[in-house]
N, C-alpha and C positions, 0 to 999 in steps of 0.2 A: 853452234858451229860457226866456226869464223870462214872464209875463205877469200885470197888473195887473187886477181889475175892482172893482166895487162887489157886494156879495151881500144880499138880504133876512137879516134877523137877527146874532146877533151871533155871531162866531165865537171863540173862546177863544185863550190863545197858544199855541204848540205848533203840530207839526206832523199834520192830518188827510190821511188819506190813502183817496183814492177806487180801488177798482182794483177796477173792473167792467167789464163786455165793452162795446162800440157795436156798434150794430147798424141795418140799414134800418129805418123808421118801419112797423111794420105794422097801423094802427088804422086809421080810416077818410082816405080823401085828402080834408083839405079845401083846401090849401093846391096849387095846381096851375100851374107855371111850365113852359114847353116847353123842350121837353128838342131837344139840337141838330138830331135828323132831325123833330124836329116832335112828334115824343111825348108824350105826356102821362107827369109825373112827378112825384113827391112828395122835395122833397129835405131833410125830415126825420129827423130818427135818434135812437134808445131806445137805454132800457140792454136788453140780450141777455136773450131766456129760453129754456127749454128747446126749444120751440116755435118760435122765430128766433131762433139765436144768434149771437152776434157774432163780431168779433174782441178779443180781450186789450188792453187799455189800463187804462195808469195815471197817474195824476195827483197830486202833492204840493200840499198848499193850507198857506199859514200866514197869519196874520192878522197887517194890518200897525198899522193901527186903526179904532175904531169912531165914530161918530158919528150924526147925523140926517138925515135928507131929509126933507123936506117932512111929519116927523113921523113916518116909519119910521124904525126901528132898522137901520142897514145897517152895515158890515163892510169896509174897503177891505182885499182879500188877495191873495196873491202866489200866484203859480200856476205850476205846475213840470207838463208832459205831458212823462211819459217815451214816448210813443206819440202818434200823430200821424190821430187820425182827423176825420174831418169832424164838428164841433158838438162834439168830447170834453168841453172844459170844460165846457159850455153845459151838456150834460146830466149829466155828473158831478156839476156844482156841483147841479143838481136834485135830484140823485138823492143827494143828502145832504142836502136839505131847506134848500138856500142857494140860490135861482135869483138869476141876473141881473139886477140892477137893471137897466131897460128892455128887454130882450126882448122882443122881439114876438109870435116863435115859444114860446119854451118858458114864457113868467111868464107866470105870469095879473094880477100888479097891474101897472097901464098907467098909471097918473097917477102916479109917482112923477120922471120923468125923461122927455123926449122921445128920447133916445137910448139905446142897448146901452152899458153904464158896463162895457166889456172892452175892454183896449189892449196891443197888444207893446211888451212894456216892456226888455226888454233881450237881444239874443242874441251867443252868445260860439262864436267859429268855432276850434278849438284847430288847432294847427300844427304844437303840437310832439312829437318824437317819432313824426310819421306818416312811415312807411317809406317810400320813394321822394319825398317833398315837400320841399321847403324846409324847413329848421329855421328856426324864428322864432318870436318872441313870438305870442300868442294873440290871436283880434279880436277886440274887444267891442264894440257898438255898444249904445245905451241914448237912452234918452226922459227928458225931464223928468218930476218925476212927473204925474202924470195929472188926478188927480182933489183935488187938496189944495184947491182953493176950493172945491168941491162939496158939502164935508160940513159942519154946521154942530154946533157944540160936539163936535172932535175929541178923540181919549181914546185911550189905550194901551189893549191888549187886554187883559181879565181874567186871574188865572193859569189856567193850562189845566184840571187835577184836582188833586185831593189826592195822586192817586197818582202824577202825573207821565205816565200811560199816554198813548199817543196814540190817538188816533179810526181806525178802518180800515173803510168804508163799502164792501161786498162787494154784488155780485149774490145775490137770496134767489130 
Protein backbone atom coordinates (compact mmCIF):
# COMPACT_ATOMS: atom_id res chain seq x y z
CA UNK A 1 0.00 0.00 0.00
CA UNK A 2 1.10 3.33 -1.08
CA UNK A 3 -0.37 6.38 0.62
CA UNK A 4 -0.13 10.13 -0.15
CA UNK A 5 -0.66 13.08 2.54
CA UNK A 6 0.46 16.56 3.09
CA UNK A 7 2.87 16.97 6.44
CA UNK A 8 3.54 20.35 8.59
CA UNK A 9 7.41 21.15 7.74
CA UNK A 10 9.64 20.24 5.28
CA UNK A 11 10.90 16.71 4.95
CA UNK A 12 14.33 16.08 3.31
CA UNK A 13 14.80 13.44 0.32
CA UNK A 14 15.61 10.04 1.28
CA UNK A 15 13.94 7.67 3.09
CA UNK A 16 12.62 8.31 7.12
CA UNK A 17 11.54 5.68 8.83
CA UNK A 18 9.11 5.63 11.72
CA UNK A 19 9.02 2.21 13.69
CA UNK A 20 7.31 2.72 16.89
CA UNK A 21 4.68 0.76 18.67
CA UNK A 22 0.46 1.99 18.50
CA UNK A 23 -1.19 1.77 21.19
CA UNK A 24 -4.86 2.82 22.79
CA UNK A 25 -5.09 6.66 23.67
CA UNK A 26 -4.46 6.69 27.48
CA UNK A 27 -4.71 10.44 28.51
CA UNK A 28 -7.69 11.96 29.33
CA UNK A 29 -11.30 11.13 27.01
CA UNK A 30 -12.23 14.24 25.52
CA UNK A 31 -13.29 13.03 22.39
CA UNK A 32 -16.31 10.47 23.02
CA UNK A 33 -18.30 8.58 20.19
CA UNK A 34 -20.54 5.39 21.02
CA UNK A 35 -19.20 2.59 20.83
CA UNK A 36 -21.70 -0.36 19.17
CA UNK A 37 -23.38 -1.66 22.66
CA UNK A 38 -23.73 2.06 23.53
CA UNK A 39 -20.39 2.43 25.40
CA UNK A 40 -18.61 5.07 25.87
CA UNK A 41 -15.31 5.12 23.93
CA UNK A 42 -12.22 6.97 22.91
CA UNK A 43 -11.04 5.93 19.53
CA UNK A 44 -7.77 7.64 19.63
CA UNK A 45 -4.29 6.06 19.59
CA UNK A 46 -0.42 6.98 20.79
CA UNK A 47 2.75 5.91 20.37
CA UNK A 48 3.40 2.88 23.04
CA UNK A 49 5.13 3.39 26.54
CA UNK A 50 6.29 1.41 29.11
CA UNK A 51 3.17 1.89 30.97
CA UNK A 52 0.70 1.22 27.70
CA UNK A 53 2.40 -0.66 25.26
CA UNK A 54 1.51 -1.24 21.94
CA UNK A 55 1.78 -3.22 19.26
CA UNK A 56 5.02 -3.11 16.63
CA UNK A 57 4.39 -1.04 13.54
CA UNK A 58 6.39 0.37 10.98
CA UNK A 59 6.08 2.90 8.56
CA UNK A 60 8.48 4.14 5.45
CA UNK A 61 8.04 8.00 4.58
CA UNK A 62 9.85 9.66 1.48
CA UNK A 63 9.33 13.07 0.53
CA UNK A 64 7.79 13.74 -2.83
CA UNK A 65 7.88 17.65 -2.77
CA UNK A 66 7.61 20.61 -0.86
CA UNK A 67 5.77 23.68 -1.06
CA UNK A 68 3.29 26.29 0.77
CA UNK A 69 -0.19 26.49 2.15
CA UNK A 70 -1.61 29.24 3.20
CA UNK A 71 2.07 30.19 4.24
CA UNK A 72 3.08 27.04 5.97
CA UNK A 73 5.89 25.14 4.93
CA UNK A 74 4.22 21.62 4.16
CA UNK A 75 5.83 18.45 2.42
CA UNK A 76 3.72 16.28 0.16
CA UNK A 77 5.13 12.42 1.09
CA UNK A 78 4.61 8.94 0.22
CA UNK A 79 3.91 6.63 2.94
CA UNK A 80 4.64 3.00 2.95
CA UNK A 81 2.89 0.97 6.56
CA UNK A 82 4.38 -2.10 6.75
CA UNK A 83 1.78 -2.72 9.70
CA UNK A 84 -1.70 -2.09 9.68
CA UNK A 85 -3.02 -0.36 12.92
CA UNK A 86 -5.61 2.03 13.38
CA UNK A 87 -4.44 6.12 13.10
CA UNK A 88 -0.48 4.35 12.30
CA UNK A 89 0.45 7.15 9.89
CA UNK A 90 -1.59 9.78 11.78
CA UNK A 91 0.56 9.34 14.61
CA UNK A 92 3.85 8.15 13.30
CA UNK A 93 3.79 11.14 11.12
CA UNK A 94 3.46 13.16 14.70
CA UNK A 95 5.62 11.39 16.45
CA UNK A 96 8.30 12.39 14.00
CA UNK A 97 7.45 15.94 14.31
CA UNK A 98 5.37 16.05 10.77
CA UNK A 99 1.55 16.01 11.72
CA UNK A 100 -1.11 16.02 9.08
CA UNK A 101 -2.00 18.84 7.32
CA UNK A 102 -5.81 19.07 8.48
CA UNK A 103 -6.25 16.75 11.40
CA UNK A 104 -8.52 17.27 13.55
CA UNK A 105 -7.53 14.62 16.01
CA UNK A 106 -3.87 14.70 16.12
CA UNK A 107 -2.57 18.61 14.74
CA UNK A 108 -3.19 21.24 16.65
CA UNK A 109 -2.82 24.00 13.39
CA UNK A 110 -6.47 23.95 12.10
CA UNK A 111 -6.55 26.81 9.61
CA UNK A 112 -4.31 25.61 7.25
CA UNK A 113 -6.73 23.18 5.17
CA UNK A 114 -10.45 22.35 5.94
CA UNK A 115 -9.70 18.77 5.32
CA UNK A 116 -7.15 15.51 6.58
CA UNK A 117 -4.56 16.16 3.29
CA UNK A 118 -4.11 11.80 3.64
CA UNK A 119 -5.13 9.66 0.56
CA UNK A 120 -4.81 5.93 -0.69
CA UNK A 121 -2.70 6.35 -3.24
CA UNK A 122 -1.89 3.29 -4.83
CA UNK A 123 -2.32 -0.62 -3.79
CA UNK A 124 -0.69 -3.68 -5.46
CA UNK A 125 -2.35 -7.19 -4.82
CA UNK A 126 0.71 -9.78 -6.06
CA UNK A 127 -0.42 -13.10 -7.62
CA UNK A 128 2.28 -14.26 -8.43
CA UNK A 129 4.08 -17.05 -7.25
CA UNK A 130 1.33 -17.65 -4.41
CA UNK A 131 1.06 -21.47 -3.90
CA UNK A 132 -2.34 -22.87 -4.73
CA UNK A 133 -3.75 -19.36 -6.70
CA UNK A 134 -3.72 -18.52 -10.19
CA UNK A 135 -0.34 -17.38 -11.56
CA UNK A 136 -0.95 -14.00 -13.03
CA UNK A 137 0.35 -10.69 -13.29
CA UNK A 138 0.10 -8.44 -10.28
CA UNK A 139 -2.86 -5.75 -9.49
CA UNK A 140 -2.25 -2.45 -9.09
CA UNK A 141 -4.78 -0.03 -8.73
CA UNK A 142 -3.71 3.85 -8.05
CA UNK A 143 -5.30 7.47 -7.77
CA UNK A 144 -4.37 10.55 -9.66
CA UNK A 145 -2.19 12.39 -7.68
CA UNK A 146 -3.82 13.99 -4.88
CA UNK A 147 -2.84 17.00 -3.87
CA UNK A 148 -0.77 18.67 -6.90
CA UNK A 149 -3.02 22.00 -7.11
CA UNK A 150 -3.02 22.41 -3.32
CA UNK A 151 0.60 23.39 -2.88
CA UNK A 152 1.67 26.66 -4.13
CA UNK A 153 5.27 27.25 -5.41
CA UNK A 154 6.07 23.47 -5.68
CA UNK A 155 9.86 22.39 -5.22
CA UNK A 156 11.81 19.04 -5.13
CA UNK A 157 12.87 17.98 -1.91
CA UNK A 158 16.19 19.17 -0.31
CA UNK A 159 19.06 16.58 -0.39
CA UNK A 160 18.68 14.48 2.53
CA UNK A 161 22.27 14.65 4.63
CA UNK A 162 25.67 14.93 3.89
CA UNK A 163 26.12 11.72 4.99
CA UNK A 164 23.37 10.12 3.02
CA UNK A 165 22.17 8.32 6.46
CA UNK A 166 18.54 7.86 6.75
CA UNK A 167 16.09 9.29 9.79
CA UNK A 168 14.82 6.19 11.98
CA UNK A 169 12.17 7.79 14.62
CA UNK A 170 11.99 4.96 17.54
CA UNK A 171 9.85 4.96 20.72
CA UNK A 172 12.00 6.68 23.70
Amino acid sequence: KEYRALVHGEVPEGRLTVDAEVAPWAGPVEIVPRGREGQNIDFRQSIGTPENPGKPSLTYCEAVRVGTMKGHTVTEVALFPQSGRRHQLRIHMLHAGLPIVGDATYCQVKEVCERMCLHAFQMKVPFSGVKGLLNGPDLIWGTSEPFSTLLDDPRPPRPFSQDGKALTYRRK
